[in-house]
N, C-alpha and C positions, 0 to 999 in steps of 0.2 A: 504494500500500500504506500504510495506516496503522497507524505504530507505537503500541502500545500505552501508554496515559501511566504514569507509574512514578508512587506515591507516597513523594517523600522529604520529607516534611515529620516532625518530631524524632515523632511519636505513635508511627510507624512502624520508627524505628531508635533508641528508647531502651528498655532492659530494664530489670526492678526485679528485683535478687536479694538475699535475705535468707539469712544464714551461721545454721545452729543457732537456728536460731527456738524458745524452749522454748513458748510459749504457740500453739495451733491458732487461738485469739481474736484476736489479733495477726495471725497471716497473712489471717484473713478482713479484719478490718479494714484491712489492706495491700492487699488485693486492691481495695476499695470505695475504697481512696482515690486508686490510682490511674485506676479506672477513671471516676470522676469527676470523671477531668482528663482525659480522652480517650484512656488509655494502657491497654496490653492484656495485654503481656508479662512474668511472673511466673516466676520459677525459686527455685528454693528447695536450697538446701545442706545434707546431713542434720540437716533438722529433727528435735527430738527424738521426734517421733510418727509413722512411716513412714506412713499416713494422716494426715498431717494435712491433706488438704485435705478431706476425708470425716467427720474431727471434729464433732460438734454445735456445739462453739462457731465453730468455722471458718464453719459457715455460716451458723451465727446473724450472726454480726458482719457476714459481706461482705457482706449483707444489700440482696440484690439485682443482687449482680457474681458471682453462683454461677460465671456462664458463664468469669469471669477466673478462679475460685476455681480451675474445675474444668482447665483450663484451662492450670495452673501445671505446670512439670516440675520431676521432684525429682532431683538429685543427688546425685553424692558428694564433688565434686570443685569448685576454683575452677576448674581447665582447663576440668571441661565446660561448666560456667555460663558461662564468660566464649567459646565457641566461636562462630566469625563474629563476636565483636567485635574494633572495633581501636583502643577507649578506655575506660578504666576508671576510676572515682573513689569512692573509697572515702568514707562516711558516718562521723566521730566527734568526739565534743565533747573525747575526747582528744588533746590534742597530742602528737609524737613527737619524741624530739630529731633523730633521722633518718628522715626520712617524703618523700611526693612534696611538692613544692610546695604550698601552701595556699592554698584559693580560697576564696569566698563562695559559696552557691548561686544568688544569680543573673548573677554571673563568670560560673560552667561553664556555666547555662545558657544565656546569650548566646550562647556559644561553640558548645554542641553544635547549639541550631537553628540557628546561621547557619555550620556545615561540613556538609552533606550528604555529604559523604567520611565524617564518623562514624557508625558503628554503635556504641553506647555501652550502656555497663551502670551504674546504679547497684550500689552497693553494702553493706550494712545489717548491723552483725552481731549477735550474740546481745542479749538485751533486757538482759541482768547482766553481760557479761565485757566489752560491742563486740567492735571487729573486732582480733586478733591479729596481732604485728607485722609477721609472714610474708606476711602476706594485705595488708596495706596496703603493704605494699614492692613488691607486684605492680602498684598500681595509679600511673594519671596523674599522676594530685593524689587530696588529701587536704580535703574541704570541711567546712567548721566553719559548724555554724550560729550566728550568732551571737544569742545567746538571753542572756535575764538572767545577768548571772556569779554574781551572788547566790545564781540557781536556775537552772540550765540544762537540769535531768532534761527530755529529753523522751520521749514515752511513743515504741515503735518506730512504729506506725502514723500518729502526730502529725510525726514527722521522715520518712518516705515523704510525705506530704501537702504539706510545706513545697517538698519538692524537685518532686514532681510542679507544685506549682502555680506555680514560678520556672518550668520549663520550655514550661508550657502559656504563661504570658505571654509569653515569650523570643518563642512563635512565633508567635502572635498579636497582641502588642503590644496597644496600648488600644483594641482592635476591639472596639464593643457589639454585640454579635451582636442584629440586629433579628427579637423574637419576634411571634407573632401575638395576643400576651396585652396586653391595653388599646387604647382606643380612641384611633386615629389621624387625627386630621380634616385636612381641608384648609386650608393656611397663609393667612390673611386676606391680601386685598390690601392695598396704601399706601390707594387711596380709599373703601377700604371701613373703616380705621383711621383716618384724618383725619376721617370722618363720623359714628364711633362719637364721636369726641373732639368735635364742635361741638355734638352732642348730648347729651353729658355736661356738656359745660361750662351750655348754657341751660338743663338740669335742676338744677348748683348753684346759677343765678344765682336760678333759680325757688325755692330753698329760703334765701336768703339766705346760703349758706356759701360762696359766691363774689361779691364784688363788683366788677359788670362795671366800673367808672370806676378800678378798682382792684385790676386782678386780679394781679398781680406776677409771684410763682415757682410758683403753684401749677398752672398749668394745664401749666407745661415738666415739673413735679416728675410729677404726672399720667403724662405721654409718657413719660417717660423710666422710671418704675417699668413700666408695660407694654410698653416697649417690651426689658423683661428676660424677659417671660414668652413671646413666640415666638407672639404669637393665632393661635387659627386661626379659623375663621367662626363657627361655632356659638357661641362666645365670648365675637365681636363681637355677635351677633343677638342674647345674654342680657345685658350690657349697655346695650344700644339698647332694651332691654326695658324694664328698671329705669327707666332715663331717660326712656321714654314712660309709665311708671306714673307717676312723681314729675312730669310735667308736665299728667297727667291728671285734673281734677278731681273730687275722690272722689267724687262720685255717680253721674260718669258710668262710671266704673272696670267692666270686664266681669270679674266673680270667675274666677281660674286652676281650669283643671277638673281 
């Protein structure tokens, strides 16, 4: 019998809920930021527009996350919002003199991808008042982005993005995800890079910019600059190219078609 595989990786057990959201623009662009960090899960706490996910500006902004947009449950309540979770962190550049502990965003996010025991809710609140002290006394910790102190306003959708994208790293780490956009060639061999290199060198000797009785650093300096670039064949054959033109006497040169 084969059991079914579970996905607990954080995309899956992190929510975004936003408290009294006045702007439908805002929740769209909430929706699109996190959905472009691979996250899907939106709840919304009476917003002040009882559609607001039906809003013109709502969908103008998710602008292409309709599906998150639509997608979103609305409440009344932090109970319901926060229901099946069993970790909370409230979002605010306010400090509290009594608050949960104080994290960085990518602290928590360490934390949440690497507990698959958590089922976690961010938490966001109004774009002009934040979050109200009741509601922050509920949650885990309290994360402070740490943003110019000078200027710190950040807009609500811009503070959803900072946190969605510490968590998508959390779980991913510096993985480059290999696309099928740009051409990938095959890695030159050692003898096929040693022969591009004797043939470049008798191409400078033939120009006089390298003198064989006297060649010093320049032909290591050569290796060592390409040998940071990673050739691959096609590379080495344009090269070997060059060097067969520069050692080819102009008349006899066959014109590039």
């Amino acid at each position: 019998m084969n059991t079914p595989k579970i996905d607990n990786s954080v995309f899956k057990r992190l929510r975004f809920v936003l408290v009294e959201t006045s702007s439908p623009g805002n929740i769209g662009a909430a929706a699109r930021a996190i959905k472009t960090m691979g996250f899907g899960e939106l709840v919304l706490i009476n917003p002040r527009f009882p559609n607001a996910v039906e809003e013109e500006a709502a969908v103008a902004f998710a602008s292409g996350a309709q599906d998150v947009l639509s997608g979103a449950r609305i409440v009344s309540s932090i109970e319901e919002a926060l229901q099946d979770c069993n970790f909370a962190a409230a979002i605010s550049a306010r400090l509290r003199e009594f608050s949960p502990p104080v994290v960085s965003p990518r602290a928590i996010a360490g934390q949440i991808a690497g507990d698959v025991g958590l089922k976690a809710a961010m938490i966001f609140g109004n774009e002009r008042f934040g979050l109200p002290n009741e509601l922050v006394q509920k949650c885990n910790v309290l994360i402070n982005i740490p943003a110019n102190p000078d200027y710190s306003s950040l807009n609500l959708a811009q503070a959803v993005q900072v946190l969605a994208y510490e968590c998508r790293m959390a779980e991913l780490g510096d993985r480059v995800q290999a696309g099928d956009i740009g051409f990938q060639g095959e890695m030159a061999g050692v003898a096929e890079i040693e022969g591009m290199f004797r043939h470049l060198e008798e191409a400078l000797v033939a120009i006089e910019f390298l003198k064989p009785d006297s060649p010093k650093k320049l032909m290591p300096r050569l290796k060592r600059l390409f040998a940071r670039t990673q050739l691959e064949t096609e590379e080495v054959n344009i090269l070997r190219g060059i060097a067969r033109q520069i050692l080819t006497p102009k008349q006899d040169r066959k014109p590039k078609q």
